[in-house]
The first five atom37 places (N, CA, C, CB, O) and aatype in JSON, in Angstrom:
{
  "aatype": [20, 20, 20, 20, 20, 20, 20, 20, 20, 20, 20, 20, 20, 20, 20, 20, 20, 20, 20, 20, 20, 20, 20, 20, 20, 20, 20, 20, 20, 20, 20, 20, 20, 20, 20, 20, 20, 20, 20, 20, 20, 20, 20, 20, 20, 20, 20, 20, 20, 20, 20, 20, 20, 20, 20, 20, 20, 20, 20, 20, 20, 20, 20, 20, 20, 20, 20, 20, 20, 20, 20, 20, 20, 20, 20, 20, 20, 20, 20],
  "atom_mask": [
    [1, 1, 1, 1, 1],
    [1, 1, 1, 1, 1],
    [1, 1, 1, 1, 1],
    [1, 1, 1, 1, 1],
    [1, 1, 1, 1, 1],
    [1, 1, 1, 1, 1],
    [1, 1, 1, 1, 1],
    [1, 1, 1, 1, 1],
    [1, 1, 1, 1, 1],
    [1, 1, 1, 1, 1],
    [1, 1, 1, 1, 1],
    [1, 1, 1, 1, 1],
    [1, 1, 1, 1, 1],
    [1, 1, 1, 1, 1],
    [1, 1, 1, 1, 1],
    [1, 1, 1, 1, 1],
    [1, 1, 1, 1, 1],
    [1, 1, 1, 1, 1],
    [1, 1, 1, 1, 1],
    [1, 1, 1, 1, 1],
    [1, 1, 1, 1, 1],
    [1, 1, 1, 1, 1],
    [1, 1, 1, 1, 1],
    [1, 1, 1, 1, 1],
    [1, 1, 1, 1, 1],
    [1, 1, 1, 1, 1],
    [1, 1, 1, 1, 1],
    [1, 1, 1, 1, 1],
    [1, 1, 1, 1, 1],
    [1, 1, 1, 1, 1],
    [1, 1, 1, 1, 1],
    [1, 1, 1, 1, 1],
    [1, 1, 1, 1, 1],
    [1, 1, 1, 1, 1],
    [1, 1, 1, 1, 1],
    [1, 1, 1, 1, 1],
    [1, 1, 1, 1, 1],
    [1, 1, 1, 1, 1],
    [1, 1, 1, 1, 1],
    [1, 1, 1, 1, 1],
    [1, 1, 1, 1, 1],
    [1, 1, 1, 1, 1],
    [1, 1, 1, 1, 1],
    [1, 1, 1, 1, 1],
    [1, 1, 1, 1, 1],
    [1, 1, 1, 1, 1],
    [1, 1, 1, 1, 1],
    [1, 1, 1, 1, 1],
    [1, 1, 1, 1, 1],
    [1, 1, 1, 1, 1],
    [1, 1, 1, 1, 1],
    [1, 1, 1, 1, 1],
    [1, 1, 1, 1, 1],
    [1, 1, 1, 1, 1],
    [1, 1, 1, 1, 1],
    [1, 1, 1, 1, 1],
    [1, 1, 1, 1, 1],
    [1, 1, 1, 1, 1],
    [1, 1, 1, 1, 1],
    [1, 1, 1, 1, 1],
    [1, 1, 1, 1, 1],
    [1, 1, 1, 1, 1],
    [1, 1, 1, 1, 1],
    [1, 1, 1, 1, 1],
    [1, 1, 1, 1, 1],
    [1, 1, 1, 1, 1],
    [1, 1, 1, 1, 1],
    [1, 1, 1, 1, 1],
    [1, 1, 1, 1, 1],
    [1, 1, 1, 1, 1],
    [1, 1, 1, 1, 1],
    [1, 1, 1, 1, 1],
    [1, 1, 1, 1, 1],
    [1, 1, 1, 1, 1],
    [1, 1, 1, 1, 1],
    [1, 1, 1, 1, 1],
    [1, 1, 1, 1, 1],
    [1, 1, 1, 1, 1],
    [1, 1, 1, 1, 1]
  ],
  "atom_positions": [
    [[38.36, 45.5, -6.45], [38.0, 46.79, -6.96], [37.78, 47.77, -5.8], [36.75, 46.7, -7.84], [38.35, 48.85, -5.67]],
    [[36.91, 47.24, -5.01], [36.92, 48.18, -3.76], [38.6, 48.53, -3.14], [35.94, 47.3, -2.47], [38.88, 49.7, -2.86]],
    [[39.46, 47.63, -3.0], [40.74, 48.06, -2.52], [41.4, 49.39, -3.23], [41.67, 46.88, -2.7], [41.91, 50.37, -2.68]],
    [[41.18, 49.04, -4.97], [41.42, 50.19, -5.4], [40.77, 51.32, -5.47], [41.68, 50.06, -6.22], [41.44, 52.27, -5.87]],
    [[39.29, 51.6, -5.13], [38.7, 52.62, -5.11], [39.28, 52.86, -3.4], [37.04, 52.47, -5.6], [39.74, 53.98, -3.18]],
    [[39.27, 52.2, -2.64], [40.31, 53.12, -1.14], [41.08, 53.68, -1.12], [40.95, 52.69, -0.22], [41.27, 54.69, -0.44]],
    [[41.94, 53.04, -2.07], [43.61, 53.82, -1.95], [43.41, 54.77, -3.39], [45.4, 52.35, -2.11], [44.52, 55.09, -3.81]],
    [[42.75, 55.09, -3.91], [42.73, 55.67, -4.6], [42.07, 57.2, -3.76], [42.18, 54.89, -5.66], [42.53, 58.31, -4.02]],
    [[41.13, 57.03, -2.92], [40.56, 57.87, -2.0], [41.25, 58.55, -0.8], [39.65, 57.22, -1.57], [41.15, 59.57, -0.12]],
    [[42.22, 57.09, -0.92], [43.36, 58.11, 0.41], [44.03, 58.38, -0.4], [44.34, 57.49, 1.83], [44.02, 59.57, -0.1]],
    [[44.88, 58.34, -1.52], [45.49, 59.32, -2.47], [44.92, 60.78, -2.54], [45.36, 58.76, -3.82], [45.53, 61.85, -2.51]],
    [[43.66, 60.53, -2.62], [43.5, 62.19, -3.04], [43.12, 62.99, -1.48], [41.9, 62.46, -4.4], [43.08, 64.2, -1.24]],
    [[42.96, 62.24, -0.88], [42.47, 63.12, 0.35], [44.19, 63.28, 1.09], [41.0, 62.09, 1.58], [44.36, 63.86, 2.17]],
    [[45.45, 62.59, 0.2], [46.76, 63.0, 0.9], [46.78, 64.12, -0.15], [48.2, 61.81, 1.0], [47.66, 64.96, 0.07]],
    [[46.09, 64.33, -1.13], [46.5, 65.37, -2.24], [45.97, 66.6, -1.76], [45.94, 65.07, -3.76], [46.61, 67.64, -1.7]],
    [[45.01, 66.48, -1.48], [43.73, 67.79, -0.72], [45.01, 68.0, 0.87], [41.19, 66.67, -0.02], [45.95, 68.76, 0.64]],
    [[45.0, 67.84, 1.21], [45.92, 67.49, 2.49], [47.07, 68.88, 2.02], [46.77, 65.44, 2.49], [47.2, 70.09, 2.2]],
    [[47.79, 67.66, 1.27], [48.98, 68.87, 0.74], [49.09, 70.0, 0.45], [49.47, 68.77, -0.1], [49.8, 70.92, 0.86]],
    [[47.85, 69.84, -0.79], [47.46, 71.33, -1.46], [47.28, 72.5, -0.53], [46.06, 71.26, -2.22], [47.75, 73.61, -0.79]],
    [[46.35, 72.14, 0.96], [46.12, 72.65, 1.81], [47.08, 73.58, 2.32], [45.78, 71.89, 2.43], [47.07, 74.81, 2.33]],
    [[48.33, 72.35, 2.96], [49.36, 72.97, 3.94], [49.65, 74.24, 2.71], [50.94, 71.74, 4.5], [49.39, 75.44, 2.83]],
    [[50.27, 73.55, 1.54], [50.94, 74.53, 0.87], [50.01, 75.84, 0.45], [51.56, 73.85, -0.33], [50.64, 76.89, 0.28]],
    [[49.08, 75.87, 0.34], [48.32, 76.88, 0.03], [48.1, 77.95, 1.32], [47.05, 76.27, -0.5], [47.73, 79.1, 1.13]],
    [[48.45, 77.26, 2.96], [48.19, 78.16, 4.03], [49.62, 78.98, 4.34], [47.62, 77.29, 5.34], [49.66, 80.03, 4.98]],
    [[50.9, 78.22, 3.7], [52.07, 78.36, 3.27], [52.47, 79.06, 2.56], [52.41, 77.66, 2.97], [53.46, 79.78, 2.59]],
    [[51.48, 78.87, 1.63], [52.29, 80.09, 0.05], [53.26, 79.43, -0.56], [53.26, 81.74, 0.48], [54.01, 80.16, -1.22]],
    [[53.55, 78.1, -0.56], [54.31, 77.1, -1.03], [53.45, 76.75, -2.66], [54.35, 75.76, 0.24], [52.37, 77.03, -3.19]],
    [[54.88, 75.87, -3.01], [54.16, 75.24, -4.38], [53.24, 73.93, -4.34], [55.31, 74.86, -5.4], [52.44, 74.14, -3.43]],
    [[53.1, 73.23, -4.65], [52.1, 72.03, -5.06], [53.36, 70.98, -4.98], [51.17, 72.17, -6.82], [53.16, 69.95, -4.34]],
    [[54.32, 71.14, -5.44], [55.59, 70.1, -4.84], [55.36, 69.47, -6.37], [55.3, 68.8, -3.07], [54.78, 69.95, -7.34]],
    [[56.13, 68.06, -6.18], [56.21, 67.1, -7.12], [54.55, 66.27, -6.92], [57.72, 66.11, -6.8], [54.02, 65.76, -5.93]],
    [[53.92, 66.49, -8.9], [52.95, 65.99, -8.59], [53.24, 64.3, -8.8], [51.87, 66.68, -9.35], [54.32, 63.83, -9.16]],
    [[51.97, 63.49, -8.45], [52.16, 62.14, -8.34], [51.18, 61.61, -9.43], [51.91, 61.62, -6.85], [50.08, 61.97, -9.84]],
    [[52.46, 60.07, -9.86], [51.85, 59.78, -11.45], [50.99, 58.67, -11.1], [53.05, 59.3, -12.81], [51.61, 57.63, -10.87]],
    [[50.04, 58.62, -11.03], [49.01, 57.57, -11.81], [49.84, 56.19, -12.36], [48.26, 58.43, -13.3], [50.88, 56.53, -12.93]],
    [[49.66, 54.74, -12.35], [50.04, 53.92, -13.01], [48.77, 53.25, -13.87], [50.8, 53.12, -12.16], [47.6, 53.24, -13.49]],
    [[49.18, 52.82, -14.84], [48.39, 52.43, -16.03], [47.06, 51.79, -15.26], [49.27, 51.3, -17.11], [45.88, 52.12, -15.39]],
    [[47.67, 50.72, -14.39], [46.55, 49.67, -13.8], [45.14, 50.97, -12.85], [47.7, 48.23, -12.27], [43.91, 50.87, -12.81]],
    [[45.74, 51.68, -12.45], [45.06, 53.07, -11.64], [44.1, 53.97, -12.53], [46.34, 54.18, -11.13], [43.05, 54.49, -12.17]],
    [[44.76, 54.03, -13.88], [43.71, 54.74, -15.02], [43.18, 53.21, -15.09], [44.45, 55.64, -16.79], [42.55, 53.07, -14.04]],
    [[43.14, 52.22, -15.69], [42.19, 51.7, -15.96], [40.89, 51.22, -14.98], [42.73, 50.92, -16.5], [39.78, 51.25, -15.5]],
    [[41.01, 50.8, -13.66], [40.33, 51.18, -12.84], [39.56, 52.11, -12.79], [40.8, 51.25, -12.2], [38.34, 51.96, -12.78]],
    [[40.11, 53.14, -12.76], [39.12, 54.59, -12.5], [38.29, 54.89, -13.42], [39.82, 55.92, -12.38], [37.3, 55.58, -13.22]],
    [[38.63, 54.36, -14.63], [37.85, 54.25, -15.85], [36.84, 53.57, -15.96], [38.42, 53.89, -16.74], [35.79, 53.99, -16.47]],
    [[37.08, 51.92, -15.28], [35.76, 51.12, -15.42], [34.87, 51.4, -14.39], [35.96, 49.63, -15.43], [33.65, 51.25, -14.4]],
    [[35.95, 52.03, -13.02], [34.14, 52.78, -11.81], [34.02, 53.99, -12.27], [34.22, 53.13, -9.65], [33.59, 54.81, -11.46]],
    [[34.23, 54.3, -13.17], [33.33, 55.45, -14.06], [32.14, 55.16, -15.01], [34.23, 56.15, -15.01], [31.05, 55.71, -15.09]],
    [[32.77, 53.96, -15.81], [31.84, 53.09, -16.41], [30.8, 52.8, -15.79], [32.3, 52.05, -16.71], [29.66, 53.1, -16.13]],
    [[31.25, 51.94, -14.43], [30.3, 51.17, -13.61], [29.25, 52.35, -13.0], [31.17, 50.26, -12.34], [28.18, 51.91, -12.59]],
    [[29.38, 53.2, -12.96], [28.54, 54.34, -12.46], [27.63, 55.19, -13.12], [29.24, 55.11, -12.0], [26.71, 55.92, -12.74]],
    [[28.19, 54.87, -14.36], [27.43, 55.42, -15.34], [25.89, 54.95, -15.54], [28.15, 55.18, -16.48], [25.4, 53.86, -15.27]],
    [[25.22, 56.2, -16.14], [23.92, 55.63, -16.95], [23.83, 54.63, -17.92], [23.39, 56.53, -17.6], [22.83, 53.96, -18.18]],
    [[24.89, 54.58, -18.41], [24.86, 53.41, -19.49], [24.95, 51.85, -19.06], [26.06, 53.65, -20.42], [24.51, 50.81, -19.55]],
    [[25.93, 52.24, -17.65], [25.41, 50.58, -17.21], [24.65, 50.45, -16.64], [26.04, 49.73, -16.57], [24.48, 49.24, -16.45]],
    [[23.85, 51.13, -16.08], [22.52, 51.04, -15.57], [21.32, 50.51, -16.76], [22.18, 52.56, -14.98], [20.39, 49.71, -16.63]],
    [[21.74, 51.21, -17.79], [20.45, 50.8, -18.76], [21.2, 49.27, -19.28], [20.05, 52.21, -20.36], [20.49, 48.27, -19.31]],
    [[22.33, 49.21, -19.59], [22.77, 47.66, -19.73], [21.87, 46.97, -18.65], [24.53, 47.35, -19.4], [20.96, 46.17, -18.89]],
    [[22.18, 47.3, -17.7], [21.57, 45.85, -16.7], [20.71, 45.83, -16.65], [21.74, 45.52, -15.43], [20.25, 44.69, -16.56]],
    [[19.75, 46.9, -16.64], [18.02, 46.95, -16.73], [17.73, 46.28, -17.77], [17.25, 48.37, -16.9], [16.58, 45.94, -17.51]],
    [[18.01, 45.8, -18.91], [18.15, 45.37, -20.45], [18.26, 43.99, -19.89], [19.54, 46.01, -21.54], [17.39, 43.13, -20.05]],
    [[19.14, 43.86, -19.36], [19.93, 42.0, -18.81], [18.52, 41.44, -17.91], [21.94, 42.12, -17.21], [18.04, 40.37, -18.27]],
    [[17.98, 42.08, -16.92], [17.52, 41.75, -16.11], [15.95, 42.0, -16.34], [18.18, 42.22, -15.14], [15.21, 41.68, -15.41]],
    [[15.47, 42.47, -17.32], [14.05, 42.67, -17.67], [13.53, 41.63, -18.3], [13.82, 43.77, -18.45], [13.85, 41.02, -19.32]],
    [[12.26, 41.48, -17.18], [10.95, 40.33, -17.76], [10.67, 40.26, -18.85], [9.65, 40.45, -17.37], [10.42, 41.35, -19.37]],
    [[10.57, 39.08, -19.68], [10.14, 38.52, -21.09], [8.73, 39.17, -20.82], [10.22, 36.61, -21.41], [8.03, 38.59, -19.99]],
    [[8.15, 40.46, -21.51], [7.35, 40.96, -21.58], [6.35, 40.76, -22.83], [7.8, 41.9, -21.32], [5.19, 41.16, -22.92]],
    [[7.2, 39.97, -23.9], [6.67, 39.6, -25.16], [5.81, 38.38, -25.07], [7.75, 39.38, -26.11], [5.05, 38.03, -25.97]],
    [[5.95, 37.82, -24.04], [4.63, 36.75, -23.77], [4.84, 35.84, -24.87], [2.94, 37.45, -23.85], [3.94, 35.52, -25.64]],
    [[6.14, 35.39, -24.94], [6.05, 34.28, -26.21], [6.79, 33.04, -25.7], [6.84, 34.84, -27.76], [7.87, 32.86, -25.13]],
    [[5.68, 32.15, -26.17], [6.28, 30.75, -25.77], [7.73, 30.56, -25.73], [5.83, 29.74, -26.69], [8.49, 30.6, -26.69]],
    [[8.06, 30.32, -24.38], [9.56, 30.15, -24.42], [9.97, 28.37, -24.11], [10.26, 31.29, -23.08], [11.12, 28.18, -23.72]],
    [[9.29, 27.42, -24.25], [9.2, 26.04, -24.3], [10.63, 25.72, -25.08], [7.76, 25.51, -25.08], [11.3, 26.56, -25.68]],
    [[10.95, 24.27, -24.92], [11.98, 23.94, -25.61], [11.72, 23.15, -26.5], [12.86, 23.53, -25.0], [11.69, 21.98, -26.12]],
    [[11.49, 23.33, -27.58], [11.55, 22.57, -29.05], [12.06, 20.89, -29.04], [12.74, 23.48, -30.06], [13.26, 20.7, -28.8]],
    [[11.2, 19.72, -29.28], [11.88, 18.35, -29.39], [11.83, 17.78, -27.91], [13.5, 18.47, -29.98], [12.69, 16.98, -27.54]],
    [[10.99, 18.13, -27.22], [10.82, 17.68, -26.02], [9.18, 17.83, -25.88], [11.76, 18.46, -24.97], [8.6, 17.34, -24.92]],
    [[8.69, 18.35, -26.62], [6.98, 17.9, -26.29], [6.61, 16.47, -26.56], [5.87, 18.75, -27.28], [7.22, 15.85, -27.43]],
    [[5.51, 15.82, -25.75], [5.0, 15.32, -26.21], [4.56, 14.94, -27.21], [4.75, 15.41, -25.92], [3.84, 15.84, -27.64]],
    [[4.56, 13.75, -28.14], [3.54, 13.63, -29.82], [3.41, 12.75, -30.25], [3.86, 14.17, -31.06], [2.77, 12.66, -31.3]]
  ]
}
């Protein structure tokens, strides 16, 4: 995932790049560049992953049994 969040970063910083020359140019934007499926879905789940919502997921996953209730295993006591 990290590989694709790099090259996804030097993608746009070749895009900022371009836009640049051509804009000090008075040129057009050229042929823009397509995205492949695997590239949207990526960018989608470190959007996900960044989100508030997975933050409160994992806080949820990872929070102390605060209910204080016997958590013993049934058929293994003593009797």
């Amino acid at each position: 995932m990290l590989n694709q969040y790099m090259y996804q970063a030097q993608q746009d910083a070749l895009n900022r790049k371009q836009n640049s020359i051509n804009s000090i140019l008075g040129g057009s934007e050229g042929a823009q560049r397509n995205t492949s499926s695997g590239q949207d879905l990526m960018s989608g789940a470190a959007g996900f992953l960044n989100s508030d919502a997975f933050k409160d997921f994992t806080k949820g996953i990872f929070k102390n049994n605060t209910n204080n209730e016997d958590i013993s295993r049934k058929g293994f006591a003593a009797g």
